[in-house]
N, C-alpha and C positions, 0 to 999 in steps of 0.2 A: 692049649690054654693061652700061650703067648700071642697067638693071632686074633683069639677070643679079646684079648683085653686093648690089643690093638686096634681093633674093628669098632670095640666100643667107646674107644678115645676118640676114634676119628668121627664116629657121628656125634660124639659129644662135640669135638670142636665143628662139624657144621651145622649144627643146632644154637650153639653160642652167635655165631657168624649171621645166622638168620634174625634170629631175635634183636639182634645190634643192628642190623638194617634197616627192620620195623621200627627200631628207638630212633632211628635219624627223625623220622617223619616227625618226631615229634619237640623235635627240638626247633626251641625259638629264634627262625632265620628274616624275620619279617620287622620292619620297624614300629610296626602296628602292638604285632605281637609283648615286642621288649618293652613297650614304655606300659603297656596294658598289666603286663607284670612286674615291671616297678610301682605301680603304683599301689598293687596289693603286697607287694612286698613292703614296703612303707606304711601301710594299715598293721600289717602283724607285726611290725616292730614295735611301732607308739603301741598298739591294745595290749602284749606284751612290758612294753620296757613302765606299764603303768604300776605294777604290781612290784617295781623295785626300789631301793634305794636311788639309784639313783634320778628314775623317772619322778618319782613326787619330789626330789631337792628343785627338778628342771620345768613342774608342771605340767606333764605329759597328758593328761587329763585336761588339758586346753587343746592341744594339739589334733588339728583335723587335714591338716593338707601337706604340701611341702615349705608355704612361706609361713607359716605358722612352726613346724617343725626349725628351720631356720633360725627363725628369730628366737625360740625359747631355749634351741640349743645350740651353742659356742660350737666352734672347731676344736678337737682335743689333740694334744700330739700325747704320745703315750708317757710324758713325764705327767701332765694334768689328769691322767686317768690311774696312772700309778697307788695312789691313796684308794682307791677303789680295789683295785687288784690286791693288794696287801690282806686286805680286810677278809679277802674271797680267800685268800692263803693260809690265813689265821680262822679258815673256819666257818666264816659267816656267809649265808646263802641269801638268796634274794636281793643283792647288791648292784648290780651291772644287768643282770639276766634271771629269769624266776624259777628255770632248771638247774637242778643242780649241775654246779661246776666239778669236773673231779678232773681235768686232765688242764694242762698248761704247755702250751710247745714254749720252749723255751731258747731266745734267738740273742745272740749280742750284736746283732747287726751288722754291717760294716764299715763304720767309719766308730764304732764306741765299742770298747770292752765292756760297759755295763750291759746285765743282761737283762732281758725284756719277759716277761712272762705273757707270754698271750693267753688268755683263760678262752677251751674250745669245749663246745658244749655237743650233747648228745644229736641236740637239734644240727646245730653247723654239722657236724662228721656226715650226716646223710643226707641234708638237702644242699651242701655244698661240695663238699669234698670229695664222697662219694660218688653223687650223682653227675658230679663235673667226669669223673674219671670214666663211669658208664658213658659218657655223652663224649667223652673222644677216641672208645672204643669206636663207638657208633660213627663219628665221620671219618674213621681210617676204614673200616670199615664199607663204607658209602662210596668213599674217595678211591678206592685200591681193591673194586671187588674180583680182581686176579686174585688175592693174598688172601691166604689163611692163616694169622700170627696165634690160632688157638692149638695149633697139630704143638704146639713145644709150649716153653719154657719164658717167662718175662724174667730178665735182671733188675734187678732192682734195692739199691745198696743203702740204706736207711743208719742214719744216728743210733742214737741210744734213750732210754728215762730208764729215771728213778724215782723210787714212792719215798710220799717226804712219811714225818713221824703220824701223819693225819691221814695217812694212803691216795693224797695224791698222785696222781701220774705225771712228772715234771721230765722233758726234753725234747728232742729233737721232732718237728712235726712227722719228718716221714717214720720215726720208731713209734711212736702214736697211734700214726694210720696202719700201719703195718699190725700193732701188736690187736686190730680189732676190725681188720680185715676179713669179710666169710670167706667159706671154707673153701667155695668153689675155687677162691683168689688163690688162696692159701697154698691150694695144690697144684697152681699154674706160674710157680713165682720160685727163684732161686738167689740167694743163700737160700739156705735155712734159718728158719727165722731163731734159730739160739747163735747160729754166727751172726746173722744180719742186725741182732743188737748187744752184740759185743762192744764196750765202750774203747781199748787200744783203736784206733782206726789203723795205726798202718801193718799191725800184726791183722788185725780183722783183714786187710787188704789182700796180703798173702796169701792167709788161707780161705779164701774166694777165690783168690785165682785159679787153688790148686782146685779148689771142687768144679768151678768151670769147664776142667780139662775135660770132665766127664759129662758133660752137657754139650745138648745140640739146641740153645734156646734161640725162637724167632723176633726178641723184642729185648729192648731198654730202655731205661728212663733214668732221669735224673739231670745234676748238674754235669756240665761238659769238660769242666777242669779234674773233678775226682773221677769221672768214667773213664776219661783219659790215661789216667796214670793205672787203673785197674786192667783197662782192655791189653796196656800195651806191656804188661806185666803175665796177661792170660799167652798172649801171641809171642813173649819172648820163651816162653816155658813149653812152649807147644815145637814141634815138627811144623808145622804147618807154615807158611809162608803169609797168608792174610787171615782174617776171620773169617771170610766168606767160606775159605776151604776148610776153617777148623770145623764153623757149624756153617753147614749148605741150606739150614734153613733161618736163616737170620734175613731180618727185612725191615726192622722199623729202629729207630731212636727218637723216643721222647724228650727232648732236650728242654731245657730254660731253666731260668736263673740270674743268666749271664748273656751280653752278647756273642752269639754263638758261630759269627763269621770269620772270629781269629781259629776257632777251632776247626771248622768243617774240613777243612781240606789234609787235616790229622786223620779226620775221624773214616775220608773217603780212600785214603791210604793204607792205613788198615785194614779197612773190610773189603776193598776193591771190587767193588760190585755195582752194577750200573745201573742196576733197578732199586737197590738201597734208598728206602725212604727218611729224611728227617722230618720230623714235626713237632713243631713249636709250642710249649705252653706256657701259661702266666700263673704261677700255683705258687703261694707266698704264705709264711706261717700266720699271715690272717685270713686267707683264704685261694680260694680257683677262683680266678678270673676272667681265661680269658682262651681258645684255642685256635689255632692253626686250622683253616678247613676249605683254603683255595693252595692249588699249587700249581700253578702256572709259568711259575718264575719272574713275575713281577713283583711290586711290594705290597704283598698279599694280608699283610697283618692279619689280626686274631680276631676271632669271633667274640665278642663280648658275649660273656655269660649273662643273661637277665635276668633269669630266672631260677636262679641258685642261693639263696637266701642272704643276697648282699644287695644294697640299697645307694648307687651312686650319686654322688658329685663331682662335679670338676672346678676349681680355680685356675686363672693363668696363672702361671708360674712368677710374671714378672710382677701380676698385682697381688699373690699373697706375699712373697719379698718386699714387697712397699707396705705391707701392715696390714691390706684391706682384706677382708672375709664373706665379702658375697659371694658366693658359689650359686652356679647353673644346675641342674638336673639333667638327665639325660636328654630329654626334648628340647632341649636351648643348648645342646653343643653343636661348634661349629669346624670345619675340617681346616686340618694342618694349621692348630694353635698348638700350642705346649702348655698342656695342664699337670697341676698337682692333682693328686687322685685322693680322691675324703671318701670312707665307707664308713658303712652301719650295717652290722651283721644280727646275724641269730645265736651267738656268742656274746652280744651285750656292749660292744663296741661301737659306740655312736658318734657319727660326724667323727669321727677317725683319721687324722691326718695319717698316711700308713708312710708315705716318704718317696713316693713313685712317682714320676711324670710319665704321663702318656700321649700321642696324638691319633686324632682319629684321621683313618684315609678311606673311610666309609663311612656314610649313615645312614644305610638300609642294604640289607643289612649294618648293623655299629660294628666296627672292625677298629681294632686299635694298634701302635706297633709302642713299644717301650721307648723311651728317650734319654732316660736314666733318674738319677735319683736328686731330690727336693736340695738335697745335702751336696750335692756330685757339682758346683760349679765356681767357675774359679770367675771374681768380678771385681778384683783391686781394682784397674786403672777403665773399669766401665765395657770391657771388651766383652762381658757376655759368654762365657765360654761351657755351654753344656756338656754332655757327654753325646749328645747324638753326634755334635759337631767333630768331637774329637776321635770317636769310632770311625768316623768314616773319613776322615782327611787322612786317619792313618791306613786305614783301607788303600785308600788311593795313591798314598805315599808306596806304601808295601808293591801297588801294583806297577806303577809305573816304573821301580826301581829292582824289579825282580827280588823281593827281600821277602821272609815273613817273622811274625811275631807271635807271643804265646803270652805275655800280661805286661802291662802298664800302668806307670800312675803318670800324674802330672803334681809340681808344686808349683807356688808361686817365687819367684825372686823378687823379694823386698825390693824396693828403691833404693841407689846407692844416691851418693849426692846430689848428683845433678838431679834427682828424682825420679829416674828411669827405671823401671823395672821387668819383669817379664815372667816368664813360662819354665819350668825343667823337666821336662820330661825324663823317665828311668823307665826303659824297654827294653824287656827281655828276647831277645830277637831267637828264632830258630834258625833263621837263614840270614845272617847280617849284609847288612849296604856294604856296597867295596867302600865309598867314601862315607861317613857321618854328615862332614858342610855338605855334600850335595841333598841328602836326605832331610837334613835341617832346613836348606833353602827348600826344598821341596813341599817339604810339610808344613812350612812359613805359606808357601801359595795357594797351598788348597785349604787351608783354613781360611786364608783371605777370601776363597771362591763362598766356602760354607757358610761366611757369618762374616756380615758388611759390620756389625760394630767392633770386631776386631780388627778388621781392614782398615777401618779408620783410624785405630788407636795406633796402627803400624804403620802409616803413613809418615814418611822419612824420622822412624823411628822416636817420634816425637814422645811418647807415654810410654811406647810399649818397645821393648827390644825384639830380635831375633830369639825365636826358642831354644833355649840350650837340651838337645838329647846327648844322653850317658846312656850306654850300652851295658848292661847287665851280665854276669857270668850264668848261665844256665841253673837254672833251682831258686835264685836267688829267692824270691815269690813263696816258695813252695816251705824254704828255711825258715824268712819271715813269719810264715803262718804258724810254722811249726812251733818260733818259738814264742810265738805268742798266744801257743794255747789255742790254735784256730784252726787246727785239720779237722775235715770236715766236711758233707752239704751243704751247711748251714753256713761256710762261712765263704766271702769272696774279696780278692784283690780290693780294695779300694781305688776310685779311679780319679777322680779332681779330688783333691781337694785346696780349702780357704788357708791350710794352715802348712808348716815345712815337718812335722814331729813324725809323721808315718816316712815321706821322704825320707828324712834325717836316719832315722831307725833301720832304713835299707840300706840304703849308702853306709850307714856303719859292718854293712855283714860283706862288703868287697874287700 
């Protein structure tokens, strides 16, 4: 009987495996392709958003192209769309969207305790979310046809919701997607889904670990700071020296979220295994946007999703900070700018400022890599300071100085009299510098390398001082979140910011 049901697992998983190889073919890899389906994707929004509240306040019924869409509709950041969402919370349908709303991921973001309601509709959960999720079976799939990750088990560690008094479904997006996941998923997926939305996250932690022990699963997903703390919580409870030997068939990690280069070399220490794949996605509680599907080892960025019911724009980052709101569509992007990223979904969310920068390093296929966030920069004395810049000067700091790190912020230092001011960095290091000044001088130069308007402001220290970094005690990050109510997927480090209060608030926990 045991071999019986053996036999019939394993062609079940290379029946799964064929079918997801079929579904590459169909997936939009052509620039032809994407813009061909933006543009019908933008038809079913406006025919759609006509029948709501909102679409007749905005005219939608004028609305035939993209500059006509434009012009009738503002940029919304989710404070100006707020009044809307309320109204959908309280009941009222045909608002935003003409299906009913019944489910909300609910995010506090990261740089604001206030929380955000995303209203996710029946339509988004399958022509986005789902179908993004089928479509990066399909190029792992395509990508690794050695690999069968359907013989086991996917991990995958989901939030919580709760129904309000109206039987909404309000939380976390992945206990959302989880609690309405089919069957087939369902049976190929660990926890269990009455641990997997258990609201304690760090009691939920344990016992996941402990059900682990008895799993040999091929796959993970998720954010890379909570798999972190889970994996190495599974491998200190085990016999086993790495993962690879706890389960011998483990082979993929879905990661994103986060910049995922301070972690990898955690994650490749762990599992020790040389064929261990990681793969990159762009999956935000507004939606999938974007996947992983070159691995060459250059910088391969994501496939932008075209064709999943989300309707792009791009702004340069530096002209919506000057006030302006002309926005490009996908066919007028240009490579290696730094855009804010504006959608309009099937969810009801239109012209969306979501708070992402992106740059394209393709376009044709569109391929995009993260840059960080609308929010994420520091520009008192004009220096410019993104987060791509500051990811990777500390990259190169770390490398040059044999040191590594596990999360960061940056604040500003006010001007003192003379009106000099600067940078503070607070870095949790796992492997610390022997000296901090040489790591400071260090990091002083490669940021110089990265970004010539900071170079200038540091030019014999005239605007801008030497960066001060403070080395952290271990968890620090991990306490902070805790005590702010932020453990979690949903929640991450913050990493620039304009203001000293998140700083301040750490530095109080040494």
């Amino acid at each position: 009987m045991a071999s019986l049901v053996y036999f019939c697992a394993t062609m079940f998983s290379h029946f799964l495996k064929f079918i997801f190889k079929i579904r590459y073919s169909f997936i939009n890899r052509s620039r032809f392709s994407a813009l061909r389906a933006q543009e019908q994707i933008l038809k079913t929004l406006v025919e759609s958003g006509r029948k709501t509240s909102f679409g007749r306040e905005y005219g939608f019924e004028k609305i035939d192209n993209f500059n006509s869409f434009q012009n009738k509709v503002p940029i919304h950041s989710y404070e100006k769309l707020e009044a809307y969402i309320e109204r959908i919370l309280l009941g009222e349908q045909d608002v935003l969207w003409p299906d009913k709303i019944s489910m909300f991921a609910k995010s506090s973001g990261t740089s604001n305790s206030k929380s955000k309601f995303i209203p996710l509709s029946s339509k988004s959960l399958k022509c986005n979310h789902y179908k993004a999720g089928r479509d990066l079976l399909a190029i792992f799939t395509n990508s690794f046809p050695e690999k069968n990750i359907f013989l086991s088990n996917n991990i995958s560690v989901s939030g919580s919701f709760e129904r309000s008094a109206s039987g909404l479904k309000i939380g976390d997006l992945s206990a959302l997607l989880l609690d309405n996941l089919p069957r087939w998923v369902q049976g190929r997926r660990v926890p269990s889904k009455k641990l997997a939305l258990q609201t304690n996250w760090e009691l939920k932690i344990d016992a996941i670990a402990k059900e682990l022990l008895k799993d040999n699963p091929s796959s993970i997903a998720g954010v890379p700071s909570w798999n972190l703390v889970l994996l190495q919580k599974v491998l200190s409870s085990s016999k086993s020296k790495t993962l690879k030997e706890l389960w011998p068939n483990f082979q993929v990690y879905f990661h994103g979220g986060v910049n995922f280069t301070p972690y990898k070399s955690y994650f490749e220490k762990l599992i020790s295994s040389k064929d261990f794949v990681f793969m990159e996605t762009y999956n935000a509680s507004e939606g999938f946007f974007a996947i992983q599907d070159r691995f060459d080892g250059k910088e391969n960025g994501m496939l932008l999703l075209s064709n999943h019911g989300v309707y792009y724009e791009f702004i340069e980052l530096d002209e919506l900070l000057s006030g302006k709101s002309e926005t490009c569509n996908l066919q007028e992007v240009e490579l290696n700018r730094n855009y804010a990223l504006i959608i309009s979904t099937y969810s009801g969310l239109y012209r969306y400022l979501i708070g992402d920068t992106i740059r394209f390093v393709d376009l044709d296929p569109f391929r995009i890599v993260l840059t960080g966030r609308v929010k994420y920069f520091i520009n008192l004395f004009g220096e410019e300071l993104i987060e791509e810049n500051a990811n990777r000067a500390l990259e190169l700091t770390c490398e040059d100085l044999n040191c590594s790190y596990l999360e960061y912020t940056i604040a500003p230092v006010y001007p003192d009299e003379s009106g000099k001011g600067g940078h503070e960095w607070l870095i949790e290091f796992d492997i610390s510098p022997e000296n901090l000044n040489d790591f400071q001088q260090n990091l002083d130069a490669n940021l110089k390398k990265l970004n010539s308007d900071y170079e200038a402001k540091r030019t014999a220290d005239l605007a801008l001082q030497m960066p001060i970094v403070k080395s952290l005690k271990k968890g620090s990050f991990y306490l902070w979140l805790k005590r702010n109510g932020k453990l979690g997927n949903q929640h991450k480090v913050p990493r620039l910011q304009s203001h000293r209060e998140i700083a301040d608030s750490i530095l109080e926990l040494q």
